[in-house]
C-alpha positions as CSV (number, residue, x, y, z in Angstrom):
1,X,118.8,63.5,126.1
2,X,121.5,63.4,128.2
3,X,121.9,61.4,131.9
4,X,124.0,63.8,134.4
5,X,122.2,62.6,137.8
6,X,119.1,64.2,137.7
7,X,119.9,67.8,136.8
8,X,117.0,69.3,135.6
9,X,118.1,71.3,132.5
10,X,118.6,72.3,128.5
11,X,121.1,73.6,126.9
12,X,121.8,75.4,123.1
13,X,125.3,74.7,122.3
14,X,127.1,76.7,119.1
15,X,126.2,75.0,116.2
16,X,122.0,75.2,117.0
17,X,122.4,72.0,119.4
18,X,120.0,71.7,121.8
19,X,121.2,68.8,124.6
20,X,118.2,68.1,127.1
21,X,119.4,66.6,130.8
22,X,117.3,63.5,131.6
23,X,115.9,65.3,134.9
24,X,114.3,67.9,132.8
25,X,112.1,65.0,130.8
26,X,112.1,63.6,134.1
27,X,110.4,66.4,135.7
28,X,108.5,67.4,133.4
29,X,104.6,66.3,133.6
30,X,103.3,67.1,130.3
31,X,105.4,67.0,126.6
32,X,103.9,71.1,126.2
33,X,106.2,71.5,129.4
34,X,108.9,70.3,127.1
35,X,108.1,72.0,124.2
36,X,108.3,75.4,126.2
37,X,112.0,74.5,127.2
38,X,112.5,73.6,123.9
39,X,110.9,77.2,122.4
40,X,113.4,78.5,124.7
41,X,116.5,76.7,123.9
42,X,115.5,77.9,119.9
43,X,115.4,81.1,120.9
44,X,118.8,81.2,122.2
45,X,119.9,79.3,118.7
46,X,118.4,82.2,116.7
47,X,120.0,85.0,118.6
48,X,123.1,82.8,118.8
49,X,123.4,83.3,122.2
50,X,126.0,80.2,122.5
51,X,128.7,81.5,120.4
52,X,127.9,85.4,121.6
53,X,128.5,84.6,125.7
54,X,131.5,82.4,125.0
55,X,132.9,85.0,122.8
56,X,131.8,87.7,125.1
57,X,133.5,85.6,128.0
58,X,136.6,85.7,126.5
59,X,137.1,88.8,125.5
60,X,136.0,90.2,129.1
61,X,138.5,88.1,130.7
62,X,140.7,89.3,128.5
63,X,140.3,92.8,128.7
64,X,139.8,92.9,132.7
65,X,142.8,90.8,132.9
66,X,144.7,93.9,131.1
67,X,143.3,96.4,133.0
68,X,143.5,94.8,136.3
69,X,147.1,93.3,136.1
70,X,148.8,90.6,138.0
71,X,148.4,91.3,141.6
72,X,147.9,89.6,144.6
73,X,144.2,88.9,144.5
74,X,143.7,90.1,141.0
75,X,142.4,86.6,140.3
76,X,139.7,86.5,142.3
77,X,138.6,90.7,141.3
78,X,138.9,89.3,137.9
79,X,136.9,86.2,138.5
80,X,133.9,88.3,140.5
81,X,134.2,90.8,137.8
82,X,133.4,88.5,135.1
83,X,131.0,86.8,137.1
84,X,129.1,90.2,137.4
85,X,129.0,91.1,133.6
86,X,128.5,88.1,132.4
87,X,125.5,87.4,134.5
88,X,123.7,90.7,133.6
89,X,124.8,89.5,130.1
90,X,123.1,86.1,130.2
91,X,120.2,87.4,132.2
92,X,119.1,89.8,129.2
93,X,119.4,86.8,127.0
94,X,117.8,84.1,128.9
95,X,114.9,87.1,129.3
96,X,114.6,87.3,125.5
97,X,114.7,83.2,125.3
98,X,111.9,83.7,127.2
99,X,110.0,86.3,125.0
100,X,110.6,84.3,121.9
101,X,109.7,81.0,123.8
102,X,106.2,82.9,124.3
103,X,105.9,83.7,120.8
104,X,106.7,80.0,119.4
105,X,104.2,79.0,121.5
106,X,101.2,81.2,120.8
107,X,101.8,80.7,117.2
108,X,102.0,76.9,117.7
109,X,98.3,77.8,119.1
110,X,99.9,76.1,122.9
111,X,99.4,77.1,126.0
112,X,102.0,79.0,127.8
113,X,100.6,77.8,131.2
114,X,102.8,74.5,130.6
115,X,105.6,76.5,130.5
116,X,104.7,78.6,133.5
117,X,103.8,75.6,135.2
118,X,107.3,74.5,135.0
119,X,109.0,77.4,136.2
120,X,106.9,77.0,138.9
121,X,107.6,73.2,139.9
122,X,111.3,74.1,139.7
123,X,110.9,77.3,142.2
124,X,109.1,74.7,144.5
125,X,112.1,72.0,144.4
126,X,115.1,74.4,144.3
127,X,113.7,77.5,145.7
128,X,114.5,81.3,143.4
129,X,116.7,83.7,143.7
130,X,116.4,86.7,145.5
131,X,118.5,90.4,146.4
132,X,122.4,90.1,145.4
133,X,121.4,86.0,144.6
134,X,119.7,87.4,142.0
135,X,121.6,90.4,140.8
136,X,124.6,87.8,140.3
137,X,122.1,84.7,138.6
138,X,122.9,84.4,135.3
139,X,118.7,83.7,135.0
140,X,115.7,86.0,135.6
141,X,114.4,84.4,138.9
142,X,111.7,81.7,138.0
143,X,108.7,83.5,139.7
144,X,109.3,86.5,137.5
145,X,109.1,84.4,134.6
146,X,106.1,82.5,135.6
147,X,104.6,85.5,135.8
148,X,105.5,86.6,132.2
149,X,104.4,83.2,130.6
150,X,101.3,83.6,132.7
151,X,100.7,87.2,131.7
152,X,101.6,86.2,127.8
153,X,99.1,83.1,127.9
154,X,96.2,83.3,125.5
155,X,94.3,81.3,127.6
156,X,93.5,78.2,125.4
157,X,91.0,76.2,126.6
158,X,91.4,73.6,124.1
159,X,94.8,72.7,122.1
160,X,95.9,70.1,120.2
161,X,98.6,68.3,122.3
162,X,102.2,68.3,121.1
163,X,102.8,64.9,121.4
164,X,100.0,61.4,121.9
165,X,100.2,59.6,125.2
166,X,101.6,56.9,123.4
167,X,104.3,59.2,122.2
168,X,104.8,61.1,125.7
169,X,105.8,57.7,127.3
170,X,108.1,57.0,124.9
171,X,110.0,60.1,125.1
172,X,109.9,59.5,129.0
173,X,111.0,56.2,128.3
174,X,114.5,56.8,125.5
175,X,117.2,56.6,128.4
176,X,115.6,54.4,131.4
């Protein structure tokens, strides 16, 4: 867990590191919330999404930067167009996060309404992303993938929590 001033987020690094930002334990109202981030953020491990968009990163600018040349504004083409494919790019793979978030979940026998919930709680806070906002996020927008946890959802009416009370607090509690 990691303090950077509230921001509410997760992160898979290369290596299968996953660094959670206090404001997303913060947030969060139940430790199945969590866990659903934390499908996520393995689903982005397996695929090895880290080591894939920084490599692809590179070799885009790289490549644009050839075709495109040195000219006056060619920075900032180069820059949008970058921005452009990589965020279609990331979009696909934070979509398949998703999917295999989904899957983790129903085979852990947990609900994916936690994980909907969240989505949901953020898109109240911070609003979504709509039109050209959204063709350019490098996310699906979070009501779309509220919906898809929603519509994946086994409906379990009774689960066996991920983590006791007890253990919830505590986990709350690591960098107060």
């Amino acid at each position: 867990r990691v303090s950077t001033n509230g921001l509410v987020n997760a992160v898979a690094a290369p290596g299968g590191h996953i660094v959670f930002f206090s404001g997303l334990i913060d947030k969060a109202d139940t430790p199945e919330e969590v866990a659903g981030v934390l499908a996520h953020e393995i689903g982005h491990v397996a695929a090895r999404d880290p080591l894939r968009i920084a490599l692809r990163a590179a070799g885009s600018a790289g490549i644009l930067s050839m075709v495109l040349g040195d000219f006056a504004g060619g920075t900032l083409v180069l820059i949008m167009a970058e921005q452009v494919m990589q965020a279609s790019y990331t979009r696909e793979a934070e979509a398949e996060a998703d999917a295999f978030a989904l899957k983790l979940l129903d085979d852990a026998d947990l609900p994916a309404e936690a994980f909907a919930s969240f989505f949901d709680k953020l898109r109240e806070e911070y609003g979504d992303t709509e039109g050209l906002a959204e063709y350019l996020n490098t996310h699906p927008n979070l009501a779309s993938r509220a919906a898809a946890a929603r519509a994946a959802d086994s409906h379990r009416e009774v689960f066996y929590p991920v983590l006791s009370k007890r253990e919830w607090a505590a986990l709350k509690a690591i960098c107060e």
